[in-house]
Each structure stands twice: as C-alpha cells, then as structure tokens.
N, C-alpha and C positions, 0 to 999 in steps of 0.2 A: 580829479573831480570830487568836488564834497557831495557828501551824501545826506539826501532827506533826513528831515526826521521824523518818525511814524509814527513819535507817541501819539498824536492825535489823528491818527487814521486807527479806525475800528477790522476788525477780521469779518470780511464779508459773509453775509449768513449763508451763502452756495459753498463754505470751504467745509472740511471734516472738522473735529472738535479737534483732532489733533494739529493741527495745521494751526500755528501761530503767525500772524504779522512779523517778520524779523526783525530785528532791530537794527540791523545792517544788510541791506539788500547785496553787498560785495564781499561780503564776508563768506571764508567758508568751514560749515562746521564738521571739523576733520574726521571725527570718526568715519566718516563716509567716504575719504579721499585716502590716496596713497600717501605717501610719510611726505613727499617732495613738493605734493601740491600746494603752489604760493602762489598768488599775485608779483607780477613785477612792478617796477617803476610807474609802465605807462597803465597799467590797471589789466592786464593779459595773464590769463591763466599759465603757467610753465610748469612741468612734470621732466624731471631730473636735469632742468638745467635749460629744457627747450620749448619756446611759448609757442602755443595755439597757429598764432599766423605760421608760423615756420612750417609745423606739422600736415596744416591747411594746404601751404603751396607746394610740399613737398609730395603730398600721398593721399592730398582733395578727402573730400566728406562723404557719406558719414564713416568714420574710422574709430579703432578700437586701438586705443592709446592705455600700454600698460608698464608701468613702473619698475623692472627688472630689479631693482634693490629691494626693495617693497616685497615682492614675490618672496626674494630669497628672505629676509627677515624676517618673515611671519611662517613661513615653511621652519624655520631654525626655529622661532619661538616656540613653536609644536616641539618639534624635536626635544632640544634643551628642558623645555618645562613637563614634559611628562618624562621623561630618563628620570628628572632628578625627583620626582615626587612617588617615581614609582623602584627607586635605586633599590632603595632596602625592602623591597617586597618580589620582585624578577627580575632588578638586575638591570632595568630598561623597559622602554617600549619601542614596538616595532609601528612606526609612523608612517602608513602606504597614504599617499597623494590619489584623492579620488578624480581619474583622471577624466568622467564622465562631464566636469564641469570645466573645464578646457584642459584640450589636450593639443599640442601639434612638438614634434620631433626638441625644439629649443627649450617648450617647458622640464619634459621627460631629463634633459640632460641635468638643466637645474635640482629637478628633486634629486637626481643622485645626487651631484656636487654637496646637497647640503646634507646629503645623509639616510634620506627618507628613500622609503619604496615606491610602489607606483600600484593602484587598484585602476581595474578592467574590465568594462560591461560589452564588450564585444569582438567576434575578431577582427575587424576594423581598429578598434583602439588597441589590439595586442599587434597588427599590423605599425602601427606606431610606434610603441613601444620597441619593437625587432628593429626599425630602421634607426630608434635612438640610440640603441646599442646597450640598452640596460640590460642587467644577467637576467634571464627566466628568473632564477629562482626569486629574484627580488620582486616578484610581478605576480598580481592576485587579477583570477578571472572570476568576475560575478555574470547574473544572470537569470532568468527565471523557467528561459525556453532554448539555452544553448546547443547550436547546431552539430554533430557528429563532425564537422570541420571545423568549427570552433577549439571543441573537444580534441582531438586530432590535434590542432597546432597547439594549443594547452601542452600536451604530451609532448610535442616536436620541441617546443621550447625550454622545456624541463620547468616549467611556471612553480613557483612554491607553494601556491595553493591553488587548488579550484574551488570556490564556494557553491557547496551544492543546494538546492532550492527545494527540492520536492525527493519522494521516492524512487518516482521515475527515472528522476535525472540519475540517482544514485545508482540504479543498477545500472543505467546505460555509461553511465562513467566508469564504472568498475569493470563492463565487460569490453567497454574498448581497451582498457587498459590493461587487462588480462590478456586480453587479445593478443596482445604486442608485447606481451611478455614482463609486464609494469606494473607499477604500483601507481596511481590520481595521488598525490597531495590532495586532500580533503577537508575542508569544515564545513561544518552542518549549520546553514541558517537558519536559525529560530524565531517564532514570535513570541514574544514575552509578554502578551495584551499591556505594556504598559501604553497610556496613552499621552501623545505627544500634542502642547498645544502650538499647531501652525492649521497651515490649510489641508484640508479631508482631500486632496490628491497629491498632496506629500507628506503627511504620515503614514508611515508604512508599519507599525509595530500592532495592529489590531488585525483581528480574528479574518473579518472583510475585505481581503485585500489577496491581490495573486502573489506575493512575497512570502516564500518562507516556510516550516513545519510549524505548524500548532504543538504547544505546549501544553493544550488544554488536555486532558484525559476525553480519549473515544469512548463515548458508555453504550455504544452499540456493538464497539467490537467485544470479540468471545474476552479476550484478557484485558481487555479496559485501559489499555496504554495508550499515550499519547502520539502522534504521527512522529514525533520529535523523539521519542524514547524508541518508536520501530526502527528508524533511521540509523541511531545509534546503535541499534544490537544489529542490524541488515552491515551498516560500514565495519564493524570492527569482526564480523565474518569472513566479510567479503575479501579472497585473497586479492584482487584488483585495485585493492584501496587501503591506504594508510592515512586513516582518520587521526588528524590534529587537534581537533579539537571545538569550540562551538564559535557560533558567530550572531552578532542581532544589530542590526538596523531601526530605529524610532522611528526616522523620522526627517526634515529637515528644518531650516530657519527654525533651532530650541533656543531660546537664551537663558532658563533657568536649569542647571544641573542637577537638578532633583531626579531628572525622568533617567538620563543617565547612569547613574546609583542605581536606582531601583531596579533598571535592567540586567547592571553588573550584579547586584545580590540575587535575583532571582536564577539569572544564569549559573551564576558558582552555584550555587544551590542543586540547580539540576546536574551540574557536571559534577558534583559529588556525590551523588545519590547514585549515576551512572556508574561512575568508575568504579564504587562499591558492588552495586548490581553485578556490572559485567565485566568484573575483573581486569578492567584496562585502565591507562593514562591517556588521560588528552590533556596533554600538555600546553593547549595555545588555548586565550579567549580572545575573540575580536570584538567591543563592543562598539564599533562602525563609528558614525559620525554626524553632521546635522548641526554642527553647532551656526548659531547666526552671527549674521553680523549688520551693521547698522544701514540701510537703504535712506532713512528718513530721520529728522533728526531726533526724533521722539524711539527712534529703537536702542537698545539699551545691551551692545552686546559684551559679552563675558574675557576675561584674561584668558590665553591658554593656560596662563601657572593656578588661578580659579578653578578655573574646569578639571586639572588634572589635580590639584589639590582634595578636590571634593570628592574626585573618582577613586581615586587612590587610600583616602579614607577608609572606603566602602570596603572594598579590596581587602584592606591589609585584617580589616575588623571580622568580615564577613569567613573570609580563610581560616583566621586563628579559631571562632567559633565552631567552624566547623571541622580542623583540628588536618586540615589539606596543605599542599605546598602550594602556592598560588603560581597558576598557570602564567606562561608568557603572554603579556596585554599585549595588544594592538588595536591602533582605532583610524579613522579613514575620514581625516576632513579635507574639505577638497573646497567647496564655498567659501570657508573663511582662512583659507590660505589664497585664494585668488579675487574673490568678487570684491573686493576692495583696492585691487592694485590697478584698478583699469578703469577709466570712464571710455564713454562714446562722444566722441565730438561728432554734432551737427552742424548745417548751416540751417539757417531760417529761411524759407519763403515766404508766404502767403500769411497775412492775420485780417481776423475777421472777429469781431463784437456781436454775441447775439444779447437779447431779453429774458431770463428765464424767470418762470414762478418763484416768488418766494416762500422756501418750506413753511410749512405749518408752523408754528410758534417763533417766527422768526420778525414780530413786530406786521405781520398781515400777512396775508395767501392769496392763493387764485383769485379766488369771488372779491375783491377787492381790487384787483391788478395792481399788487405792487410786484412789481420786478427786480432783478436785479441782472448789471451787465457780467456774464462770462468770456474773454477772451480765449479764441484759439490760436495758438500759435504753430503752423505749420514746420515740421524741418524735412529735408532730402535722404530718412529713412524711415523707420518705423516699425511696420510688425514682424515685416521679413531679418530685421538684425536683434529684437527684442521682443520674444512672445511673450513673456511671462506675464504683464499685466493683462493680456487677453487669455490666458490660461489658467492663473489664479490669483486673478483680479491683484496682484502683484503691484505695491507703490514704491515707489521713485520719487527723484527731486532731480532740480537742475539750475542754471545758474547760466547768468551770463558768462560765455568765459572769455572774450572778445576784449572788454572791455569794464572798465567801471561806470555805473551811471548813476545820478543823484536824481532823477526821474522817482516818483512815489513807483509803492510798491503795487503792482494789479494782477488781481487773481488770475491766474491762465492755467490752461490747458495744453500741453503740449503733444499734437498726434504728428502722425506719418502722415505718406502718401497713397496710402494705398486705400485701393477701392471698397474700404470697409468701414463702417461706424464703429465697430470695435476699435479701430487701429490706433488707440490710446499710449504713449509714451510715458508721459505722466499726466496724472486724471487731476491732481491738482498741485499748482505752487505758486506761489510767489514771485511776478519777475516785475523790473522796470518796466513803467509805462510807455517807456520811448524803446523799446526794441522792434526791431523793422529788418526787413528782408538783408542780407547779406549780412547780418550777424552770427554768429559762432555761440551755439551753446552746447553744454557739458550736462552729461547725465552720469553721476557716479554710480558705483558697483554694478556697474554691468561686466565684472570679467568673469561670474559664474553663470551658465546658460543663458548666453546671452548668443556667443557665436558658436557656440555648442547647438542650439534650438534655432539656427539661422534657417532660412529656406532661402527662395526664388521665388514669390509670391508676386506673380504681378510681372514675373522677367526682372527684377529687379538684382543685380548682380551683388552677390555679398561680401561687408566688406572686409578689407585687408587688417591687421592687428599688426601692432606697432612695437617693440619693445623699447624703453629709454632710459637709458643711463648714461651717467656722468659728461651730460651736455651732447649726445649722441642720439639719432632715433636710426635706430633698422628694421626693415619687415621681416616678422618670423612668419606670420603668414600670411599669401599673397589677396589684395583684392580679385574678387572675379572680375571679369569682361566679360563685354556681349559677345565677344568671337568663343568663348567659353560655355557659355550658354548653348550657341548654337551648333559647338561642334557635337553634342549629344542629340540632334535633331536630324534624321536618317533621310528627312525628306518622303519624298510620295512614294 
C-alpha cells in the first residue's frame, strides 16, 4: 500500500514540541526496536523471522515479544566494549545484568552464556537466580531494607557481594555472618550528590533519597565523618565482613556520560583517602548503571564503547593522579541491555474523537472555541502490563504493526482498559487515520519494567513474554489465567 504524503499536513497544536509529523507513518525508527524488527512483504511487523499475525494466533494479546539475539548482542556489546576500554587499567570489567528490570530463569541463563553476572534486589529474584543455576558467587544482592532471610540465603548461596545501604544493615550483616561462623562479601553504597538528569523518582545519587551512605561530612557528629567514611572504618573492623570495596548508583534513563565520570572520580577519590586512612584495600568499584535508551524518537541514546570510553578515561587519569592501583570496575545496566529487545503487542478496540481547547498561542484558545480533534485509541491491556507512564509520566510510541496504511497521519492517544484516567499507554503519536478495532499495534522498549512493574489491576491476567529467534517463538514466561488469579482467593 502507498503511503500519504504529509508534507502538507501540519503537527497538530495538542501534540509536545517533540513530536514531529513523520514522514513515513510505516516506517520504523530503529533505535527503538530490536536489530530484527522489519516489515514484511504484506506490510506486518516480524521479529526474528516471525510476524505479528503468527504471534497473535499462537499466544493472543497483549504479549511481550522479545528478540533473543538482540538480548544477547547488547549484553556482549556491554561485555566486549568496557573489557577492552578498560584492559589496560584492571584487566576488565565485571558486567552484572541488572536483574530488577526482567528477570525469569531463560534470561539469567543468557547473561551467563555471554559472559556477564547477574545483580539482585530481592530474595525472590535470588530465588531466580538459584533455579537458573548460576554460581552465587557471580550474583550481587542489592537492597535498602534486606530481610535476615534475605541475608541468610545471600550467605547460603555464597553470593559475591552483598551491597550494603545503610549502617544498620552493616552490623546486621556482619553479625549474621559472624554468627555462622563467615565472612558478607561486602560493598558499601555511596551517594556521591552527583545529580542525574531524568525523572526525581529515578535519580537516586542525591542527599534526599532512602538509597545509600552519605558522602557529605556530619558536622554534628563529635569527629565530623561522613556516614560513608563510619561505614568504612565499622566494615573493615568488623570480623563478619570482607569489605570489597565501594559502590554508587545516579540514577536511571542518563544519556550523557558526564554524570558517570564525575561519580567515578569522586569515588576513587574517597576510596583513596580511605585506604590511606585505614590502612586497607578495597579492591572493587561498582559504579552501577542507568544508561538510556531510546523510547521516542527524539531520545538520543549512547554506544556502550562511548560510555566506557569516557568512563575509563576518568579512571585511568583519575588513579594515576592519585598515584593508586585502580580497583576492579564493575557496572550494572540492565535497561539498556533489555528494554530495547522487546515490544508489547496489542489489539485495538474501541476509538473515540473528542474536541479539546486549543493551548494558548496555538492560533486561538478557550474564549474563542477553537478546538481541536484528539483521538483515543483503546487496546486489550494497559496499566496493569505498563505503569511507567502513570508513575513517571514515562513516553512511548507505537505503530501499526498489523499492517501498512497510506491513511494520513492523526494524533492519538493510546490508553488501556482499565477503570482509570490515568491508564495512558502512549499520551501521544502519530498513527493512521484508518486504524479500527482488530488491529494489532506495537509499543516498543517495553522489555524494562514493563512486566517487572506488571500487576492485576482490574483482575486483569498478566501477560506471557515471548522469546524469538531464528524464525522460532517460545514462552519463557507463562501468561496468567483467570483460574490463576483465583486460585489465591481462599473464599468466605
């Protein structure tokens, strides 16, 4: 089917300034999608070989369809590209899979095969972890408020690090570990106030926030040390604990490696001043992860040989100055090794056209009535498989993937079903004016907290995830059912 042409359609004045008219409404701009996503013949989207309808009739809607090659290629590009940038300065980096942004038993196997470790915010995801069969020691448990049976299987597993969050945690990990006659694998999370620019409930690197020891100096306590330097002389006392060395989290969705740097220099910075201080090595820096990646087309995200180019800079400059062996790096992205390799397929139901004001300077307003039309397009999931745009107003895009259409292009809306006005998929794009019920659309990078942040909202069963390769799709994880649902309902 030919396609419109849009030079002379304008960008409706309801859309953001970033939101261009495309010039190809079938088109799709890849940074967003996995390496396989093409168009076939008949105008159907196909992801390693196998298109949309297939998908549809095999494992129905809405479904989390994710790239297996893709996965592993971007996990390797991590790997490969900070090794080689950081060879001649330790040797390597140890590259743990943040598993908080999907995890289930097939991915876990993956990061080993290509190399990489596995990071852990719970003991539910170290329950994962154990059933994948990956060694403890390759496996990091995070955490702010980790339970004594958390802690416990941490130690039962022989985990290679526990990242400790606070004071508290620190003697309670040391004294279980004592207890039992052991040593915690240890790093100390730090906040390094560098400030990260994304959304203020996912920057985690400032003072305000439940993550982490403060850097800052206490000018109330007797010796004016910072939480992060008590920390450090409390673990490297404590016989229950074999302190490795430091750790720091920004942030997430960065795409400029500035903030990065500045983290790594102010850390080496403190872990030389310590090691001087208190006569020890800490021999490991984690400096975590956060990097972005592209949701819309207007985001702009980074190479991993980029990012560890710049980091490794810092590093090798920052060390020599200060005249230290530089610690073994490690860093933990997990978002931009998966939320790329997966979209969501919906079906469509219901569309409806309302009249909204037209903004202020937008050629007339209210007191005038000029309006203009918004399209909503309803699909068969919603907030219960995607909270992030109702939790930090989080944009998206999507795309017919059903088909090609030469239909102009009309501003929509795409929500869920559920009984909320929030329940936003995507708040704005571009789709054909002829899309109607039993269409098939695609929302890319939702493979990071997307079915990680899934609920039951509504009774609504969550769905299954797909994996595809080489003309093949099989479920790594199952959709829910209603008999699923209701076997956790005990009755009167």
């Amino acid at each position: 089917m030919s396609t419109v042409s849009v030079s002379s359609i304008s960008a409706s004045p309801l859309a953001p300034e970033w939101l261009q008219v495309p010039d190809d409404l079938n088109a799709l701009h890849q940074p967003m999608w996995a390496g396989s996503v093409v168009r076939n013949g008949a105008g159907a989207l196909t992801v390693g070989g196998v298109d949309v309808h297939a998908l549809k009739e095999q494992f129905g809607t809405p479904l989390f369809v994710m790239d297996e090659a893709d996965f592993r290629s971007r996990a390797r590009a991590f790997k490969d590209s900070f090794d080689a940038a950081f060879a001649d300065i330790c040797g390597g980096v140890d590259v743990y899979y943040a598993g908080k942004s999907f995890l289930c038993t097939a991915v876990v196997k993956w990061v080993e095969e290509e190399g990489l470790r596995l990071d852990t915010a719970s003991g539910g995801e170290l329950a994962v972890a154990a059933r994948a069969g990956i060694p403890g020691e390759r496996v990091a448990l995070h955490g702010n408020n980790k339970s004594d049976a958390e802690i416990h299987r941490a130690l039962d597993m022989g985990l290679g690090r526990i990242v400790v969050d606070s004071l508290d945690e620190l003697v309670r990990v040391g004294a279980l570990a004592q207890a039992r006659g052991e040593q915690a694998k240890v790093m100390l999370r730090l906040t390094p106030g560098v400030h990260a620019h994304t959304h203020e409930f996912i920057a985690t690197a400032h003072e305000d926030q439940k993550f982490g020891l403060s850097m800052a100096a206490d000018t109330t306590a007797e010796a004016g040390v910072s939480a992060a330097e008590e920390a450090v002389a409390a673990a490297a006392a404590h016989p229950g604990i074999e302190l490795l060395g430091l750790h720091c989290h920004i942030g997430s969705q960065i795409f400029e490696p500035d903030g990065f740097a500045l983290a790594a220099e102010k850390l080496l910075r403190f872990l030389a001043a310590m090691q001087e201080k208190y006569s020890i090595t800490m021999p490991e820096l984690d400096l975590g992860g956060g990097y972005g990646i592209a949701y819309t087309p207007v985001d702009t995200p980074r190479p991993a040989a980029e990012i560890a180019t710049a980091m490794a800079a810092v590093v090798r400059s920052t060390c020599a100055e200060l005249g230290i062996d530089a610690p073994r790096i490690s860093i933990e992205p997990g978002r931009a090794i998966v939320g790329s390799t997966t979209f969501t397929l919906y079906e469509v139901g219901t569309l409806k056209t309302v009249r909204v004001d037209a903004p202020a300077g937008s050629g007339g307003d209210a007191g005038d009535n000029v309006t203009y039309p918004r399209r909503y397009v309803s699909v068969d999931g919603g907030m219960s498989d995607n909270a992030r745009p109702v939790l930090y107003d989080a944009d998206y895009s999507a795309v017919l993937a059903s088909r090609t259409s030469g239909a102009a292009p009309q501003l929509s809306r795409v929500v869920g079903k559920h009984c909320e006005s929030g329940d936003i998929v995507v708040r704005d794009v571009y789709l054909p004016g002829d899309v109607a019920a039993g269409d098939l659309l695609a929302v890319p990078g939702t493979g990071a907290y997307c079915w990680a942040l899934s609920s039951n909202y509504n009774y609504l069963a969550r769905p299954g995830v797909v994996a595809v390769r080489d003309g093949s799709a099989r479920l790594i994880v199952r959709g829910e059912t209603e008999e699923d649902l209701l076997n956790r309902d005990m009755g009167a």
